[in-house]
matplotlib code that plots the C-alpha trace (Angstrom):
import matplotlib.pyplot as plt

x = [-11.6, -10.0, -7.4, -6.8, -3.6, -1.0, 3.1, 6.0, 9.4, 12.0, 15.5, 17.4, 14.6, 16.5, 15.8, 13.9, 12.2, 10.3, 9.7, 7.7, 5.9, 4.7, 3.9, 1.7, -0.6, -1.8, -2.2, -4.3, -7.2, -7.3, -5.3, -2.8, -3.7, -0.8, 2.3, 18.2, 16.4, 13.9, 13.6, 11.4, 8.6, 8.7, 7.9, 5.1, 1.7, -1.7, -1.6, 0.9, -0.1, 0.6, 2.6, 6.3, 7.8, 7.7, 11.5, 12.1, 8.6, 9.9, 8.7, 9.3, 6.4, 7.4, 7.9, 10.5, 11.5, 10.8, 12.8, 10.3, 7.8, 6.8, 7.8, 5.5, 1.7, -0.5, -4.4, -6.2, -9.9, -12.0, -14.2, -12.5, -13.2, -11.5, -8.7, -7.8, -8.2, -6.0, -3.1, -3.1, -2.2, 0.0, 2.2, 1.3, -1.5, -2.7, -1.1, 2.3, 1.7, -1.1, -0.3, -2.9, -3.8, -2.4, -3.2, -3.7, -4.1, -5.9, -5.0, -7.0, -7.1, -10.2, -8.9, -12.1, -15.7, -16.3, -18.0, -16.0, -17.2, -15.6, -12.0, -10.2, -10.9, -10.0, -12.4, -15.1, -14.9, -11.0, -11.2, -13.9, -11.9, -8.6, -10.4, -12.3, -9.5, -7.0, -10.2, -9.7, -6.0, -7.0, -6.3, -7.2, -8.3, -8.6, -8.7, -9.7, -8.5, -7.2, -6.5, -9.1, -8.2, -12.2, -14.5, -13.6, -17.1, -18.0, -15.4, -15.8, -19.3, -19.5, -16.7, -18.7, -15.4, -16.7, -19.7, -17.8, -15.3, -18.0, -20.3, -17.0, -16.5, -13.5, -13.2, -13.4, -11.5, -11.8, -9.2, -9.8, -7.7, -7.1, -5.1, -2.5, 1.1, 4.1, 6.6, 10.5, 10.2, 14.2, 13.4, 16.5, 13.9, 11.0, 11.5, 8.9, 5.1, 2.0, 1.3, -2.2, -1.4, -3.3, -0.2, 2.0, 0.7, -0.4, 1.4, 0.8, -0.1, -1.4, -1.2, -4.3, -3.7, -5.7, -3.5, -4.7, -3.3, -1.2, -1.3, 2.2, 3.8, 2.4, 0.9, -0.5, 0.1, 1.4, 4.1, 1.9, -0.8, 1.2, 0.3, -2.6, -0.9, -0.3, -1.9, -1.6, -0.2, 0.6, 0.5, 3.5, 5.3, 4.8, 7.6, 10.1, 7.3, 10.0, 11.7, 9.2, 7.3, 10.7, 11.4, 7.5, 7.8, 11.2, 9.4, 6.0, 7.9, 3.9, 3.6, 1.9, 0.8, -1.6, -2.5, -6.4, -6.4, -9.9, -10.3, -8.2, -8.7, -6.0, -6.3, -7.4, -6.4, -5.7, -9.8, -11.0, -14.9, -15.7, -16.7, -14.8, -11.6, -12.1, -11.2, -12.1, -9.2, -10.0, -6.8, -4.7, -1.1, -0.3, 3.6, 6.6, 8.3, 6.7, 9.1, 8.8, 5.0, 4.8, 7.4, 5.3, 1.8, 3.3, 5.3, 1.9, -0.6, 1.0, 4.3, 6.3, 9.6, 12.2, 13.2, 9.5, 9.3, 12.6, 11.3, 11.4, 15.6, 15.6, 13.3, 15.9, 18.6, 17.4, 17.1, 13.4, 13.1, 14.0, 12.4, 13.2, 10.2, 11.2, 14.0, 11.2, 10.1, 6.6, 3.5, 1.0, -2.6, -5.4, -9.1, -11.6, -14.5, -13.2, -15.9]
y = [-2.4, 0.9, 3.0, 6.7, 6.8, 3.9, 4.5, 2.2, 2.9, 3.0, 2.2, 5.9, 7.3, 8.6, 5.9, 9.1, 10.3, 7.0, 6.2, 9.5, 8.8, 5.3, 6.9, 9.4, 6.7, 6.1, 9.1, 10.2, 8.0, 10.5, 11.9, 9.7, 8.7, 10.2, 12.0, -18.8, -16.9, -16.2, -19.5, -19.7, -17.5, -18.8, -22.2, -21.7, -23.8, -23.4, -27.4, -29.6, -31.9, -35.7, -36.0, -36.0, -32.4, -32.2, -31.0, -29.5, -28.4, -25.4, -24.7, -22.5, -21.8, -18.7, -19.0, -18.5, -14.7, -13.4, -10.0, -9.6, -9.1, -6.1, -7.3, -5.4, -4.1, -1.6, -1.2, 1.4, 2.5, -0.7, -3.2, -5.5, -8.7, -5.7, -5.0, -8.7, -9.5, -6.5, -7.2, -10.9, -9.8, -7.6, -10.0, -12.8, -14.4, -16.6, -19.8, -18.1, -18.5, -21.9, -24.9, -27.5, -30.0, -27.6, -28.0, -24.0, -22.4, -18.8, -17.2, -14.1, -11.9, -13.5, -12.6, -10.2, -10.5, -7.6, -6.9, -6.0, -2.4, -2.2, -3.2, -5.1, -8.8, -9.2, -7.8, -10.9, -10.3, -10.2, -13.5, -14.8, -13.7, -15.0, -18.3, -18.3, -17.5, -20.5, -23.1, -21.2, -22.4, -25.7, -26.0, -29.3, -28.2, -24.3, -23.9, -20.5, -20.5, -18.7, -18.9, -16.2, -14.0, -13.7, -16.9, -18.1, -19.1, -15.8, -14.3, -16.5, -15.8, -12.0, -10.8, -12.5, -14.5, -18.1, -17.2, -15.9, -18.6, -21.2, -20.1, -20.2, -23.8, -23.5, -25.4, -23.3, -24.5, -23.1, -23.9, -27.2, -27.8, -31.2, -30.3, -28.5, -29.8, -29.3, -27.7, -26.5, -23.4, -22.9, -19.3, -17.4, -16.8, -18.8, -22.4, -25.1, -24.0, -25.2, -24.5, -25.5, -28.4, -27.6, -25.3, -27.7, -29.9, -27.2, -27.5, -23.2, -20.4, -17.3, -14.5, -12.4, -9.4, -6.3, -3.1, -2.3, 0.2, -1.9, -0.5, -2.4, -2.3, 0.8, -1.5, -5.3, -6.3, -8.9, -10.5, -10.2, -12.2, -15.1, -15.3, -17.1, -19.9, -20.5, -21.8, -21.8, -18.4, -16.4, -13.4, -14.3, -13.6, -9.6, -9.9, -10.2, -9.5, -7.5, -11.0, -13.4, -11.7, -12.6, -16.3, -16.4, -15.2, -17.0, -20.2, -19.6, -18.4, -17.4, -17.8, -14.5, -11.9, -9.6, -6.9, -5.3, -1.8, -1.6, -0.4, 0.8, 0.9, 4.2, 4.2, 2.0, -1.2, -4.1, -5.0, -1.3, -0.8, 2.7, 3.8, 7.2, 5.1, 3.6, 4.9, 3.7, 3.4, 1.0, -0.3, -3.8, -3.7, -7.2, -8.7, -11.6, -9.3, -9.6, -7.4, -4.4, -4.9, -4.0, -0.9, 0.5, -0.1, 0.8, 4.4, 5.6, 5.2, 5.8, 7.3, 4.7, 3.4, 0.7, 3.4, 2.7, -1.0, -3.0, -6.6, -4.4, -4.7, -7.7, -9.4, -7.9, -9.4, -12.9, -12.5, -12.5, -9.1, -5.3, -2.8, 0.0, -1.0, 2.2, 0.0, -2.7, -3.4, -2.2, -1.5, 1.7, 1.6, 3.3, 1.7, 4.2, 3.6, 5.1, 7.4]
z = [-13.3, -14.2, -12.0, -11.0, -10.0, -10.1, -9.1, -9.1, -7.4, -10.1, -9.5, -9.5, -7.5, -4.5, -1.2, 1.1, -1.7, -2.7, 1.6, 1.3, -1.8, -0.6, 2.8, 1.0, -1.1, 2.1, 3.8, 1.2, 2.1, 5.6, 8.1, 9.8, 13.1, 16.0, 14.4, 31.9, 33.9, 31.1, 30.5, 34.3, 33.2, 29.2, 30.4, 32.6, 31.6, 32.3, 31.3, 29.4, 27.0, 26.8, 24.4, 23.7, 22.9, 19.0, 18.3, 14.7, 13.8, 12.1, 8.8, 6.0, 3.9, 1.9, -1.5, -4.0, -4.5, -8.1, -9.7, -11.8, -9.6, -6.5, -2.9, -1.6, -2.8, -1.3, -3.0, -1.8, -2.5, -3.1, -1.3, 0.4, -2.2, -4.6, -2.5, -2.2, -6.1, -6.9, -4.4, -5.6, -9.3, -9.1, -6.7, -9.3, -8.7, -6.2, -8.4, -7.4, -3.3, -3.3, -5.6, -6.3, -3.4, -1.4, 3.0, 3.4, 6.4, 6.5, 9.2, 10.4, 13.4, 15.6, 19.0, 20.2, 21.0, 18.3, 15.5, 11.9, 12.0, 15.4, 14.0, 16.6, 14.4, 10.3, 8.0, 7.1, 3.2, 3.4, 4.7, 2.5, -0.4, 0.0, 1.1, -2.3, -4.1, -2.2, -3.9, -7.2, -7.5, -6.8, -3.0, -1.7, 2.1, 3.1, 6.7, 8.8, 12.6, 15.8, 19.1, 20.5, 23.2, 24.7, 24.3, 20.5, 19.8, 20.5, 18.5, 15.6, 15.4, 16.4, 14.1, 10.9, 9.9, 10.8, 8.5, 5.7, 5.9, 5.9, 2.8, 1.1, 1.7, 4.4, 7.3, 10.2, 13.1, 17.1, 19.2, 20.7, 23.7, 22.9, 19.7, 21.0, 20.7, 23.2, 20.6, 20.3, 18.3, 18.9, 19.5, 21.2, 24.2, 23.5, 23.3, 24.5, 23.9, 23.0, 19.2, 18.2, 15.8, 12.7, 12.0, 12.2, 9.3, 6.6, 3.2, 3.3, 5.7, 4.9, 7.3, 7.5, 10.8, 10.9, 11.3, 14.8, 18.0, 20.7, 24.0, 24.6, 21.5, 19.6, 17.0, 16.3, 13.1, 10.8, 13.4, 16.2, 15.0, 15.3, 19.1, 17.7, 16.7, 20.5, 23.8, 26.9, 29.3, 26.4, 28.6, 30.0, 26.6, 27.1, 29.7, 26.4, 23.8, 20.8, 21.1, 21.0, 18.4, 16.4, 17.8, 16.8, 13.0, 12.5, 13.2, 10.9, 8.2, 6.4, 2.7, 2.4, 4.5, 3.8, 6.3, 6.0, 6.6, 5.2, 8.7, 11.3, 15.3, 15.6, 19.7, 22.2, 21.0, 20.8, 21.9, 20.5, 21.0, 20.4, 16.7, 17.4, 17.2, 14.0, 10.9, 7.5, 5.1, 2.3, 1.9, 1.8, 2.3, 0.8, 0.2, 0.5, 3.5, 6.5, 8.2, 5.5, 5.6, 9.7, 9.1, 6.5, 8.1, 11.4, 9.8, 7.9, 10.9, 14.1, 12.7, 14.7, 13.3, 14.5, 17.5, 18.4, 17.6, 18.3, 17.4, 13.4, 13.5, 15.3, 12.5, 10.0, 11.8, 12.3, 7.9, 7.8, 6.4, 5.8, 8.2, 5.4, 3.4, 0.8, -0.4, -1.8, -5.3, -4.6, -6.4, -5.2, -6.7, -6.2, -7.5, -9.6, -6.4, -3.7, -1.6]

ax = plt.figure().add_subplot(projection="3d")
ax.plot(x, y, z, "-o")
ax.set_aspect("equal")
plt.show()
């Protein structure tokens, strides 16, 4: 595979000079889109399970940071399968993030009864890829689930994941009520909740959003997805939704994230539907920094920064990230087969 253009941020490049130069990799694909009385409604149930509350569930499954290599990656101008394969090596190979007999966890955007040219679910072949790739560093169990918004056999099936998962060899999990667990997250505002309970026991989770519009919150992206680790009235969470989105990406922690902008729903999301609001973009924004990947996304489609999107400085607060992604060792590449 050949390149047209590749550039890296060296060290004495001024700090606004090299925001704008990542910024503009991805606006040359097209034109940006748009220049305790908490605790009452947090603990609300639809249901509660049976068992005990599972206290200290919190996990870290990031791995260990490495100079040598880019924090953050953005591929632009390939098929998806491409996009994913590129983004992998230069962050060092999937054997870096997924070590053999591995419990993985792949976890895309199915929340909508949509189809992938539509854009409100993860792209089918970004998911098929990373999946194939997990079983290439020797994983011992890859599993693809979501907590859908509409009926999740609907949206497993519609958006093409389920089937691209499956002739890959993944397990493909809907969410079973049954399997949810009653969970402390030891969030600052979101504490007890149902977490479905595969997430609980994976050895590694890989974080797999679509960059999508919000009608709440500007945007849905990386942090966001994590309401999909959750049951019961996760509506409620919009009453605090910059905090939660925080309590829930302190207590995930994802090994990975890797956001597919092969697509992008620009207005009308987060459930999208019209073609008119869908533009193609062939990119993956891949990286370590989940924090740094949702300010960049988040700057070069919407122009939103952290004035737009507070949960961005209260993620860099908590420690689980930099909202000034320019700051990042990163990596900008552009593939030779871009139409």
């Amino acid at each position: 595979m050949q390149e047209t253009k590749e550039t890296s941020s060296p060290s004495n490049t001024p700090t606004v000079d090299r925001r704008a130069a990542m910024l503009r990799i991805l606006r040359l694909a097209g034109i940006s889109a748009g220049a305790a009385a908490a605790g009452v409604w947090l603990r609300s149930r639809s249901a509660r399970p049976v068992e005990a509350l599972v206290v200290g569930a919190r996990r870290n499954h990031a791995v260990v940071a490495n100079a040598a290599l880019p924090e953050l990656a953005v591929i632009q101008g390939g098929e998806p399968q491409q996009l994913v394969q590129r983004a992998l090596e230069e962050l060092g190979g999937i054997r870096r993030f997924i070590s053999r007999a591995d419990v993985v966890i792949v976890k895309p955007n199915i929340a909508w009864d949509r189809t992938p040219e539509q854009a409100a679910n993860t792209n089918p072949l970004v998911v098929a890829e990373v999946v194939r790739q997990c079983w290439e560093a020797g994983a011992k169990k890859v599993i693809v689930t979501d907590v859908s918004c509409n009926d999740p056999n609907r949206c497993f099936q519609r958006s093409g994941i389920a089937e691209a998962a499956r002739q890959q060899g993944a397990e493909v999990l809907l969410p079973d009520p049954s399997r949810f667990k009653e969970v402390d997250l030891g969030g600052d505002v979101l504490q007890d909740w149902l977490v479905f309970q595969p997430f609980l026991e994976a050895d590694k989770i890989i974080n797999l959003p679509i960059a999508k519009h919000h009608s709440l919150t500007g945007t849905t992206l990386g942090m966001k997805n994590w309401y999909g680790i959750l049951g019961g009235a996760r509506h409620q969470l919009h009453q605090k939704i910059h905090e939660s989105l925080v309590d829930l990406a302190d207590f995930v922690r994802p090994t990975l994230t890797m956001i597919d902008c092969y697509r992008v729903l620009v207005r009308n999301g987060p459930t999208g539907g019209n073609l008119e609001d869908v533009l193609l973009k062939k990119t993956l924004v891949a990286g370590t920094d989940p924090v740094a990947l949702d300010a960049y996304v988040a700057k070069a489609y919407w122009n939103l920064d952290v004035t737009a999107l507070p949960y961005l400085k209260l993620a860099s607060e908590r420690g689980l990230g930099t909202f000034q992604f320019e700051t990042l060792r990163n990596r900008m590449v552009r593939l030779d087969n871009d139409s």
